[in-house]
C-alpha positions in Angstrom: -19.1 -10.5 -46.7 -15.8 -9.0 -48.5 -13.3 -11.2 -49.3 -11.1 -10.0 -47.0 -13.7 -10.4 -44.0 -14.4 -14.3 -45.2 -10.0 -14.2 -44.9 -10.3 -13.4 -42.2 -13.1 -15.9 -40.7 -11.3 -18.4 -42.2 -8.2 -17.3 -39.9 -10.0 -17.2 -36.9 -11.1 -21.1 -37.7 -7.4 -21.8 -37.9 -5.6 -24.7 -35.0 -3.1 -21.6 -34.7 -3.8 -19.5 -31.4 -1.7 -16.5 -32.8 -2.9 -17.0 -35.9 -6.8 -16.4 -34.7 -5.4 -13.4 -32.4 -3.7 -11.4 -35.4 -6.5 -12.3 -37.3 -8.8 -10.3 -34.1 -5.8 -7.4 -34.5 -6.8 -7.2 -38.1 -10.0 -6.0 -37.4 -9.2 -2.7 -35.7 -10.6 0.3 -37.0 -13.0 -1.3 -39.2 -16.6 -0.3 -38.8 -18.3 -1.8 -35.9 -21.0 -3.3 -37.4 -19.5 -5.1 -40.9 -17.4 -7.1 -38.1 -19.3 -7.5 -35.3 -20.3 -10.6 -36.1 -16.1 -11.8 -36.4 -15.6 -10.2 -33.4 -18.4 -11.9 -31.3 -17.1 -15.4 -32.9 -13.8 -14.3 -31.3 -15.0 -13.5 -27.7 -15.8 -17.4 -27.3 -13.2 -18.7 -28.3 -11.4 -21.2 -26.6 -8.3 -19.0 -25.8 -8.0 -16.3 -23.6 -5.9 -14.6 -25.3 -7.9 -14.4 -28.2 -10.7 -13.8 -26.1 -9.0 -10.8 -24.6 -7.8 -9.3 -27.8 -11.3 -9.5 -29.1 -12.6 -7.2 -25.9 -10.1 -5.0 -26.7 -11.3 -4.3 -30.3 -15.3 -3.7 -28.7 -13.8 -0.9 -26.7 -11.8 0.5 -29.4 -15.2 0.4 -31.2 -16.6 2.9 -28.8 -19.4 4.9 -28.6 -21.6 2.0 -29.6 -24.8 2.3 -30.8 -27.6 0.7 -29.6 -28.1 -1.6 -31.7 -25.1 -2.8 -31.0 -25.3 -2.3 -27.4 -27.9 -4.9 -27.2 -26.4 -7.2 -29.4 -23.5 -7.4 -27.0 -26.2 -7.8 -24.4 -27.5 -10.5 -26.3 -24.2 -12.4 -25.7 -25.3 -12.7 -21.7 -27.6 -15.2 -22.5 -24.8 -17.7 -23.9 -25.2 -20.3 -21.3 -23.4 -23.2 -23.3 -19.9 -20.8 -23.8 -18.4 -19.3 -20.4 -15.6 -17.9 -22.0 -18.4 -15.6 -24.7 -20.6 -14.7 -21.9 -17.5 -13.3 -19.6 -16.0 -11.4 -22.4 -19.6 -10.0 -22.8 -19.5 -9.1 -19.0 -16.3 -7.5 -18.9 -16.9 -5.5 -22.1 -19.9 -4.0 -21.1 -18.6 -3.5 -17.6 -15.6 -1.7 -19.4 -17.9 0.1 -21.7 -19.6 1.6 -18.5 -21.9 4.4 -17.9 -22.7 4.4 -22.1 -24.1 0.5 -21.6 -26.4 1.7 -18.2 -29.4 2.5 -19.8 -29.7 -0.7 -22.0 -28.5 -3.1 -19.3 -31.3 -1.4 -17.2 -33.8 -2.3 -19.8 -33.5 -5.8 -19.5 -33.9 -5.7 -15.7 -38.0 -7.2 -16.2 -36.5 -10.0 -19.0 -37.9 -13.2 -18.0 -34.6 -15.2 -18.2 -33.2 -14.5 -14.4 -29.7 -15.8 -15.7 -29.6 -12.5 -18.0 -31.3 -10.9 -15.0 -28.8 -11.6 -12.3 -25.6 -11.0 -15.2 -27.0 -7.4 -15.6 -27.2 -6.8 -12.0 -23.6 -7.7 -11.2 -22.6 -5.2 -13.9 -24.0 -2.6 -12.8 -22.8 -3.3 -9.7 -19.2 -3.4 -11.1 -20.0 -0.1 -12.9 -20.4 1.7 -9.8 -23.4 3.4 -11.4 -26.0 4.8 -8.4 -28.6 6.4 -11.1 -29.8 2.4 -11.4 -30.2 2.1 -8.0 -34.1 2.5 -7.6 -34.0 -0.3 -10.1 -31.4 -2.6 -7.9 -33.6 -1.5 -5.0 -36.6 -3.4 -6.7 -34.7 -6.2 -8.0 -34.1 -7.2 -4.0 -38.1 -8.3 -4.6 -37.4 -10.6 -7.5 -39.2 -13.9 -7.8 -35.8 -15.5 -8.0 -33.6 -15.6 -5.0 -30.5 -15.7 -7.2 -31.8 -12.1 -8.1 -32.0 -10.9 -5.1 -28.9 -12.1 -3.4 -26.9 -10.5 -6.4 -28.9 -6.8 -5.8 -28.2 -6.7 -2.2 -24.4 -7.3 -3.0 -24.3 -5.0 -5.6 -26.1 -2.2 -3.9 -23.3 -3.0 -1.3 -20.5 -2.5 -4.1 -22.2 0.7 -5.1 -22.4 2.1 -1.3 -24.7 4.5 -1.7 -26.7 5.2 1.6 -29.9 5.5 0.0 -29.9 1.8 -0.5 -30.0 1.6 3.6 -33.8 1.3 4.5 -34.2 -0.7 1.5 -31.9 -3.1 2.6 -32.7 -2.8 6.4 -36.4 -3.8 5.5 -35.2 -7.3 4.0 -33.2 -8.1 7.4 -37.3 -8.1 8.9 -37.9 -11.0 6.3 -36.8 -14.6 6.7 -34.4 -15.5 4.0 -31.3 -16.6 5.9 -28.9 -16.2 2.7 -29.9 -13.2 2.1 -29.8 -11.3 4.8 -26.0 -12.9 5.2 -25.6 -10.7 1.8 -27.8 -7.9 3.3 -25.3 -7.8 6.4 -22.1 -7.8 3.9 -23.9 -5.1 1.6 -24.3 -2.8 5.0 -20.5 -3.4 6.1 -19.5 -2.6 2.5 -22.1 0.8 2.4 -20.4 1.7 6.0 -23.9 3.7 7.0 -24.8 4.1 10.2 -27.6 0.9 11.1 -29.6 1.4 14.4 -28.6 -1.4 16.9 -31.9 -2.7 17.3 -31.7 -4.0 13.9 -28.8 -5.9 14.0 -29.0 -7.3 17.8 -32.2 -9.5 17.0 -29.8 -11.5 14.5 -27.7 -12.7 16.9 -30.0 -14.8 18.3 -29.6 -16.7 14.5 -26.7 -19.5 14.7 -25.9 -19.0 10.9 -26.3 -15.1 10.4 -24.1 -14.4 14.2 -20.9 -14.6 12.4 -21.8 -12.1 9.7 -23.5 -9.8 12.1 -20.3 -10.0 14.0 -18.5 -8.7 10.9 -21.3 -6.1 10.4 -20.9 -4.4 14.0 -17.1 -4.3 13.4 -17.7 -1.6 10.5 -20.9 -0.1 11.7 -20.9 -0.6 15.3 -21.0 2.1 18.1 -20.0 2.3 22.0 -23.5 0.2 22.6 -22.0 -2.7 20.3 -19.2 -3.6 23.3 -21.1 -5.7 25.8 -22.8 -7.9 22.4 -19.0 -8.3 21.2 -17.7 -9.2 24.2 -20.3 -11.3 25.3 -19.4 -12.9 21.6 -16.2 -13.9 22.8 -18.0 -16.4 25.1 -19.8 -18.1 21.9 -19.9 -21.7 21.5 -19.3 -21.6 17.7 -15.4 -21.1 17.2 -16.4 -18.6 13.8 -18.7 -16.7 15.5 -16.4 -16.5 18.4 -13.6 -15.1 16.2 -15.8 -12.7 14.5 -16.7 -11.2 17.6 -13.1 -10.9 18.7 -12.3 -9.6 15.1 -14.4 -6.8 15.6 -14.1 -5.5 19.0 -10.3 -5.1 18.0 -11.7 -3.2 15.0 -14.3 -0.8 17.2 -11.5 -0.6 19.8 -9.1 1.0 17.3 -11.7 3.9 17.1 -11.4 4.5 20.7 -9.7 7.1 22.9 -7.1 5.3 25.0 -9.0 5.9 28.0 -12.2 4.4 26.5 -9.9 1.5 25.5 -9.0 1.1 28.8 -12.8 1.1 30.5 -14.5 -0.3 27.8 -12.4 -3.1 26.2 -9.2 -3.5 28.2 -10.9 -4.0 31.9 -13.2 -6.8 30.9 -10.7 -8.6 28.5 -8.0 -8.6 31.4 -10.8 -10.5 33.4 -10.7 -13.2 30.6 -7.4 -14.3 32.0 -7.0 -17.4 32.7 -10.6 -18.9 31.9 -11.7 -21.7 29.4 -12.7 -18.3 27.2 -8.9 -17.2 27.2 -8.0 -20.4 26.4 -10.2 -20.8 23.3 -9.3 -17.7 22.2 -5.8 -18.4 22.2 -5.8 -21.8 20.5 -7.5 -20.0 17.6 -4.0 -18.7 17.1 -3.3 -22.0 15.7 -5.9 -20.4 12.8 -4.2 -19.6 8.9 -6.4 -16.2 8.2 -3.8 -13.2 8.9 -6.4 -10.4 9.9 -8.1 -12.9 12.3 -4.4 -13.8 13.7 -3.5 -10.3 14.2 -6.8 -9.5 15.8 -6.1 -12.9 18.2 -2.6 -11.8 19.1 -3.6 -8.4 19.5 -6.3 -9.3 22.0 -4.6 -11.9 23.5 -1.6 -9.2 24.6 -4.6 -6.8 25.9 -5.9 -10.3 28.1 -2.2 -10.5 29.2 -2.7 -14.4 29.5 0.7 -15.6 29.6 -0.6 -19.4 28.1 -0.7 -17.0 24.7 3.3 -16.8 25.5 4.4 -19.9 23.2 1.4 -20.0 20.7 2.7 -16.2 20.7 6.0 -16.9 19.6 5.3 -19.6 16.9 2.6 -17.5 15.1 5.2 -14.2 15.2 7.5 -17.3 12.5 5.8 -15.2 9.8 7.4 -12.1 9.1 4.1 -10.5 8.8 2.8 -11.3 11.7 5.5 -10.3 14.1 5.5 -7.2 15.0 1.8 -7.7 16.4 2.8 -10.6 18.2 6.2 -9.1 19.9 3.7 -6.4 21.1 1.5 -8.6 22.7 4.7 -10.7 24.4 5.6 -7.5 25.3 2.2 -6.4 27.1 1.8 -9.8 29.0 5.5 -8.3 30.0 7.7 -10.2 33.0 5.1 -13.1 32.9 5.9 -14.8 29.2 9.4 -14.6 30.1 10.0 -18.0 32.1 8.5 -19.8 29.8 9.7 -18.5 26.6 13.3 -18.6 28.2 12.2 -22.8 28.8 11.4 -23.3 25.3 15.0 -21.5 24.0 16.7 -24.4 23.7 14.4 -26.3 22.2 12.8 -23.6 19.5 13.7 -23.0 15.9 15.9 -20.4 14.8 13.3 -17.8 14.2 12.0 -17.9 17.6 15.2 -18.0 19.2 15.8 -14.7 17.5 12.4 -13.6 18.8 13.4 -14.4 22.6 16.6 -13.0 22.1 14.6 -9.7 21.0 12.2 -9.9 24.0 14.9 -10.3 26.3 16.5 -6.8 24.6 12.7 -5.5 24.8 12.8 -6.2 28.4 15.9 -5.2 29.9 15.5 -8.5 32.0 18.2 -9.0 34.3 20.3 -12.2 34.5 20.2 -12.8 30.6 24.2 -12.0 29.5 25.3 -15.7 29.4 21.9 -16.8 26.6 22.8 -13.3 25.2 27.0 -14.1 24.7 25.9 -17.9 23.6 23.7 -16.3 21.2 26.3 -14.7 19.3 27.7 -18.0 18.5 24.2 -19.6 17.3 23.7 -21.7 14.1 20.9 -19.0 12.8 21.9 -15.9 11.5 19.1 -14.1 12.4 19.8 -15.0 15.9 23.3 -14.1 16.2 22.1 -10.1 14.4 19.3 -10.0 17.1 21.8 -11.0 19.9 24.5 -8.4 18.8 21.5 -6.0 18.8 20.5 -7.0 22.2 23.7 -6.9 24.1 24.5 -3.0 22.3 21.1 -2.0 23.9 21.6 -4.4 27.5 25.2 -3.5 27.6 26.9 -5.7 30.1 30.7 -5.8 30.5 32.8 -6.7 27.6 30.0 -6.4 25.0 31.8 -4.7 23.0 34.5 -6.9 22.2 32.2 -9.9 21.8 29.7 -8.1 19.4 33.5 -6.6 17.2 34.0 -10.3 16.4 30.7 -10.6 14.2 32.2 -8.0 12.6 33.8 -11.0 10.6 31.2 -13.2 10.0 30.0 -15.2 6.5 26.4 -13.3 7.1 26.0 -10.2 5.9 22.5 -10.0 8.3 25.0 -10.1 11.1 27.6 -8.0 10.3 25.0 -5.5 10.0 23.8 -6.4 13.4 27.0 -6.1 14.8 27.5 -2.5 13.3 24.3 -1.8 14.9 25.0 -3.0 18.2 28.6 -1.6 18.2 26.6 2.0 17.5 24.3 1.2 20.1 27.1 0.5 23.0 28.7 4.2 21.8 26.7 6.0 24.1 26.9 3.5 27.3 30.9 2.0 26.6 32.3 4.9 24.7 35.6 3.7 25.7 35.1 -0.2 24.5 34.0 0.9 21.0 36.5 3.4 20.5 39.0 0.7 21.0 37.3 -1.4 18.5 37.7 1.1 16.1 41.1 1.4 16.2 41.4 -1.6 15.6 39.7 -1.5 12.7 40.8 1.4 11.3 44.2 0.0 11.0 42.6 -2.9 8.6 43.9 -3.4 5.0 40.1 -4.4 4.8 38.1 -1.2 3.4 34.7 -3.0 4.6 36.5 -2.5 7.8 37.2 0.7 7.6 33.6 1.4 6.4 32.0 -0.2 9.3 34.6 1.9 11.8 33.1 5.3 9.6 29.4 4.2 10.7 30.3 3.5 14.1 32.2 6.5 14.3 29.6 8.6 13.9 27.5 7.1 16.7 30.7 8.4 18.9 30.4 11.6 17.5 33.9 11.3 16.5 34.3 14.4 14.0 38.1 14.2 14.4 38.6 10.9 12.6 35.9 10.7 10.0 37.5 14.0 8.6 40.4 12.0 7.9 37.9 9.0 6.7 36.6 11.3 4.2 40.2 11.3 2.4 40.4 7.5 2.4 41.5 5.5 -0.8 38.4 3.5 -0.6 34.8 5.2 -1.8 32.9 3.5 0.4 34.6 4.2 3.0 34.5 8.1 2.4 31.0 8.2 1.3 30.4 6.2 5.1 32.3 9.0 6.8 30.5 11.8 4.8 27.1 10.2 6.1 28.2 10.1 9.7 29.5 13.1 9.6 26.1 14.7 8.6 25.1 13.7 12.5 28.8 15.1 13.8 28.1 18.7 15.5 31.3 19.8 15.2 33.1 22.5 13.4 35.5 20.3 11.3 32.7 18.7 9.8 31.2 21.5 7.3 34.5 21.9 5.8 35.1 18.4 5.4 31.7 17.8 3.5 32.4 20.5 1.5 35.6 19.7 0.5 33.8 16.2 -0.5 31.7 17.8 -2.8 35.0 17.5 -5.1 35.3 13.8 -4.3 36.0 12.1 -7.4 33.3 9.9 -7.2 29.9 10.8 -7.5 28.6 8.6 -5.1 30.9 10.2 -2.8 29.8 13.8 -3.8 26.0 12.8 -3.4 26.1 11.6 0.1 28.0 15.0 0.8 25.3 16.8 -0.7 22.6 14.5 1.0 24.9 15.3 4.0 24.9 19.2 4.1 20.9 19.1 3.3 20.2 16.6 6.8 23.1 19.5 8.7 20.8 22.0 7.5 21.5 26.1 8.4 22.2 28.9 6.1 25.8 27.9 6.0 25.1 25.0 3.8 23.6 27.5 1.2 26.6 27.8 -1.2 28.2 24.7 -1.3 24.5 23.2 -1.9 24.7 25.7 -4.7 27.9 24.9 -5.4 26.6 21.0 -6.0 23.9 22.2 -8.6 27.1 22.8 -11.2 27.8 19.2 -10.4 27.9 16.9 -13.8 26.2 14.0 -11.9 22.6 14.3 -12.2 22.3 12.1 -8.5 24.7 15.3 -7.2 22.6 17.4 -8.4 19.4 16.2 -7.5 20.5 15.7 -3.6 21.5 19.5 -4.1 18.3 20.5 -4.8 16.2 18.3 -2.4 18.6 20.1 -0.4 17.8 23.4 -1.3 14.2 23.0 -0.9 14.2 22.0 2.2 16.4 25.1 3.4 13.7 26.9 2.1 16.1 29.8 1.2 14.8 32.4 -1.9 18.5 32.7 -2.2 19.5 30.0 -4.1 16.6 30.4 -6.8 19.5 32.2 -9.5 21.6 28.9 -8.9 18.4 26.4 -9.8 16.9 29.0 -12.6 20.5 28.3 -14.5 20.1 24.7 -13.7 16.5 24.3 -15.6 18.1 25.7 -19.0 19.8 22.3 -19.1 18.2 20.0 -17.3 16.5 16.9 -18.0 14.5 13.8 -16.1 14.4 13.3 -12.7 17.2 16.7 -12.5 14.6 18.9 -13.8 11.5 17.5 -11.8 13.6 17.9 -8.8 14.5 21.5 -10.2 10.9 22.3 -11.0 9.7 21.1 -7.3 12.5 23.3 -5.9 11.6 26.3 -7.7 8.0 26.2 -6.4 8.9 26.0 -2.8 11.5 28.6 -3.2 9.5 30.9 -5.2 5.8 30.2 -4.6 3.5 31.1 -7.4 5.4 34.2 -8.5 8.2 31.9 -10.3 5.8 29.1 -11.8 6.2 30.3 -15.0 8.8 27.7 -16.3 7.0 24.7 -14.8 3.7 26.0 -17.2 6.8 25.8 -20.1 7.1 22.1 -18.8 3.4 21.2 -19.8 5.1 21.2 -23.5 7.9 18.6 -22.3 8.9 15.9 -24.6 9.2 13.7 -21.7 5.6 12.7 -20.2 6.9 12.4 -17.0 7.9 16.0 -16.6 4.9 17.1 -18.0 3.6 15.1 -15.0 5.5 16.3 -12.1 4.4 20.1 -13.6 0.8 18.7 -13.3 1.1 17.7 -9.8 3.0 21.0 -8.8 0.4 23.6 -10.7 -2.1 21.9 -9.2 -0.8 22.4 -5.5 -0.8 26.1 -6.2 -4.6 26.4 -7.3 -6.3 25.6 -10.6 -5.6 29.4 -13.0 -3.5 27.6 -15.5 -6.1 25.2 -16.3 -8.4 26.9 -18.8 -5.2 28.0 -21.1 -3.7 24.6 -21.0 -6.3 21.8 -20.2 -7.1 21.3 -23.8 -4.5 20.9 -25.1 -3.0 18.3 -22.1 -6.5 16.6 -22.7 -5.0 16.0 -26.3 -2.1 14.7 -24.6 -0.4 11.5 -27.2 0.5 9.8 -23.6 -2.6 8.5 -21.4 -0.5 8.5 -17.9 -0.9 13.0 -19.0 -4.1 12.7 -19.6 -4.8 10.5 -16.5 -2.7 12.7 -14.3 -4.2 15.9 -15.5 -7.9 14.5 -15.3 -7.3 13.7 -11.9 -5.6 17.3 -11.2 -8.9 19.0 -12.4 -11.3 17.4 -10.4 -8.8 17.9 -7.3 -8.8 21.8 -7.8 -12.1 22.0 -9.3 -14.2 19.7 -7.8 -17.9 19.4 -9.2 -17.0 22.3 -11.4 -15.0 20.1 -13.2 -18.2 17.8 -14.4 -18.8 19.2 -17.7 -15.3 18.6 -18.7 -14.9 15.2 -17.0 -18.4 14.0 -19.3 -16.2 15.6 -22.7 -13.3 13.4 -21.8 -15.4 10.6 -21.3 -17.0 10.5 -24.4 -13.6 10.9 -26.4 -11.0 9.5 -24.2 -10.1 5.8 -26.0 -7.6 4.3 -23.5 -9.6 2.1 -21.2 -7.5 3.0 -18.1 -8.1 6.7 -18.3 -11.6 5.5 -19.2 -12.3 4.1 -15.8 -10.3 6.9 -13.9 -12.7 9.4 -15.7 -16.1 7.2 -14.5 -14.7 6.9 -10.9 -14.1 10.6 -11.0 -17.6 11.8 -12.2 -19.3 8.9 -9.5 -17.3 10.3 -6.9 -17.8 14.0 -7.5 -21.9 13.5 -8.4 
């Protein structure tokens, strides 16, 4: 050993973590084999970090020989150092479709540790030309071996693997055919009925098969799944419920209706409807959403309060105000019964049912509401009186216009819009009101509402307010003002002084739409703001007019960033391929992430410009190029694009890229 290699050891014996990971940077671009030996000292050591940095040297190393290969191999066997044995994993599952053959070789080795490690690689490779080999591996002596080939010829999902694994649910290994049934969920393959019903009669595989009929179940799989729902094991019973919401969401509404609606509405009010809905009480989210989900098709109305606590977490509620709102009229007694004792977050969630609802006799909870200690229930109350309406609404909502949350003064603003189209005359008083404030917010929130009451007249002269925000809220609401004072005021806003002010008038004109927003949308792209000028263009392309293509051919001379991706995207739509020229000139950017957008938009008008320029972008300093263009070939080419994929493969370096390239080529053979 050199003396600056036995340096080096002696770093990487050093107390120091960083010390031993610069010494592991040190050994980058040396030749693989004079530092193997360093490097494999490195991948068990006790940090991570050093661990990692070590990995990152192997693949720089690349292609490996196989000498090498199997001396990485080798590592597998370390069963007295986790941390060297899952570096040795990872690189080899990072090396990929290079390693295949020698991990394949070592499928027979009489150590079923190393046995089961290669398996689960070559599972995480994705790699089906090893899956005769994974196929006989499901008849190892050792049942660790055979668990870990069924899931892995799960993870690779290739249908061939289907009679293979079929065959081993005829045997009478429990655990394995629970990973059997995962495998066939994960491979999605059609599986004939027959096979999986005999399993049900097994208390610890029902569950599973459950799961399994969810993915790969047909219109026959109904009556099993909803006779599941009657099981005396609560996971089994869940399963079951899981996946007839799953099949259902295949369905036609009216096979919905026949096949899963008509018996589940039978469930109501039996010991089954019961059990199902105290399983709302559960912590899994997809098995809650399933429950609620289910439990608004039963239209129960016990599921009311169990209902309203589970719909506490955000993500949850929206499938759990659905349900409430298919059990309908009946949840609403009780739900209105538990208001005055329930938290904040279900108040607000009765207060939104009662909106939901329309139900009559609800304005004195709704007015109280406004005054409530939670926030969240004082925005949904200002939301639900705009969209109940009942007398004096208006004025009572106006005063959260005022208040410390900013949750609620948006609800109010909301509300206040809402009322404009059933108490025009209430709201327009408010705004007076609050257009004669010293306060700009005020005046901002009268702009919004102002809209909603189509009110062209004063948001023309809200467009010449003092305050910015206040114009740029008028030049949004007038967008939605069809009325003839309105083009000429966004135009003349184009010359606002501030930006923001000039890019909503832009963004304004585009939503208006109609060939008489051409030129001042061509007007914007002189703009020195790039936001301006980017709203002018998204603008422009959706007016679709070839007119305006001198106006964004001057712009691209000096343009940069996010101005001339918008410009390049515009001058496809409005030209077509006939004006693609300048976006080829942006393959040459400096900046990788025009180069990227000119990818993406040569690429949506067929693949000619890929044989003149797909070397070189293959060459490309930055990976996200090379990534994005790799990815662009095999969209327009397809398996054409093979060849090419392998040559990128075998010189690409960034491990990223690396494994876009393998998915690619596994997806495409």
């Amino acid at each position: 050993m050199s003396n600056d290699l036995l340096e080096i050891s002696e770093r990487l014996a050093a107390d120091d973590e960083e010390q031993r990971r610069f010494a592991v940077m040190s050994l980058r671009r040396r030749p693989f084999p004079e530092v193997m030996e360093l490097l494999f000292r490195a991948m068990g050591d006790d940090s991570w970090r050093v661990r990692k940095e070590a990995v990152g040297v192997v693949l720089q190393a690349q292609p490996l020989q196989a000498a090498e290969l199997e001396a990485l191999i080798a590592l597998l066997r370390s069963a007295d150092n986790a941390g060297l044995r899952n570096s040795a994993v990872e690189s080899l599952e990072r090396i990929g479709a290079p390693a295949v053959e020698r991990l394949c070789a070592h499928l027979k080795d009489p150590d079923h540790d190393l046995r089961k490690f290669i398996i689960d690689i070559l599972g995480n490779i994705r790699c089906a030309t090893c899956l005769p080999l994974l196929v006989e591996a499901l008849g190892d002596e050792d049942m660790n071996v055979r668990v870990a080939a069924a899931e892995n010829l799960g993870k690779i999902g290739d249908g061939r693997a289907l009679p293979h694994l079929l065959k081993v649910l005829d045997g009478g290994e429990v655990w394995l055919k629970f990973t059997v049934l995962d495998a066939l969920a994960s491979i999605g393959a059609p599986v004939p009925l027959a096979k999986l019903e005999p399993l049900l009669q097994e208390g610890l595989l029902r569950r599973a098969t459950y799961d399994c009929l969810g993915v790969l179940g047909d219109l026959k799989s109904f009556p099993l799944l909803l006779e599941g729902l009657h099981d005396k094991a609560k996971n089994a019973r869940e399963a079951a419920a899981i996946a007839l919401m799953r099949l259902r969401g295949r369905l036609s509404p009216p096979e919905q209706e026949q096949l899963v609606d008509l018996p589940l509405r039978e469930l109501a009010g039996t010991a089954t409807a019961k059990k199902l809905i105290d399983s709302l009480h559960g912590e899994e989210p997809v098995m809650i959403s399933a429950l609620a989900q289910l439990c608004g098709i039963m239209g129960d109305e016990r599921a009311a309060l169990p209902l309203v606590r589970v719909a506490r977490a955000e993500r949850l509620r929206a499938v759990c105000l659905e349900a409430l709102l298919r059990i309908g009229e009946p949840v609403m007694p009780v739900v209105l019964e538990h208001f005055p004792f329930a938290i904040a977050t279900e108040r607000a969630i009765i207060v939104h049912l009662i909106a939901e609802t329309g139900r009559p006799g609800s304005d004195d909870l709704l007015f109280a509401a406004l005054e409530d200690d939670g926030p969240e229930v004082r925005r949904c109350a200002a939301i639900a009186l705009g969209r109940l309406a009942p007398e004096g609404a208006a004025e009572r909502v106006a005063r959260l216009l005022d208040d410390e949350e900013a949750q609620v003064r948006e609800g109010a603003v909301d509300g206040l819009q809402r009322l404009a189209a059933r108490d025009s005359g209430g709201v327009s008083a408010v705004c007076t009101g609050l257009l004669r404030s010293r306060d700009a917010r005020k005046r901002r929130d009268a702009a919004i509402i102002l809209g909603a009451l189509a009110d062209g007249e004063r948001l023309a002269r809200l467009v010449k307010d003092e305050d910015a925000t206040v114009r740029r809220a008028a030049v949004a609401s007038l967008a939605r003002v069809d009325l003839p004072q309105a083009l000429g005021a966004l135009t003349l806003s184009l010359s606002d002084e501030e930006p923001e002010v000039r890019a909503a008038a832009a963004q304004a004109l585009a939503e208006r739409g109609g060939d008489e927003v051409l030129a001042p949308l061509c007007l914007a792209l002189g703009d020195e703001d790039p936001w301006v000028q980017t709203a002018a263009l998204k603008g422009l392309t959706a007016l679709g007019n070839a007119e305006a293509l001198p106006g964004v051919m001057a712009l691209l001379e000096q343009a940069q960033g996010p101005v001339l991706i918008a410009a390049l995207s515009t001058l496809a739509a409005l030209g077509g391929a006939q004006a693609l020229a300048p976006v080829r000139q942006a393959l040459y950017h400096s900046d990788e992430e025009v180069v990227e957008a000119a990818i993406g938009i040569l690429a949506a008008h067929g693949g000619d410009w890929i044989d003149e320029h797909g070397p070189a972008l293959l060459e490309h300093p930055h990976w996200m190029v090379r990534r994005s263009f790799v990815r662009a070939l095999a969209q327009v080419q397809g398996a054409d694009s093979l060849a090419v994929l392998d040559q990128a493969l075998a010189r690409e370096s960034d491990p990223l890229v690396k494994g876009e390239i393998v998915e690619l080529l596994d997806r495409l053979r």
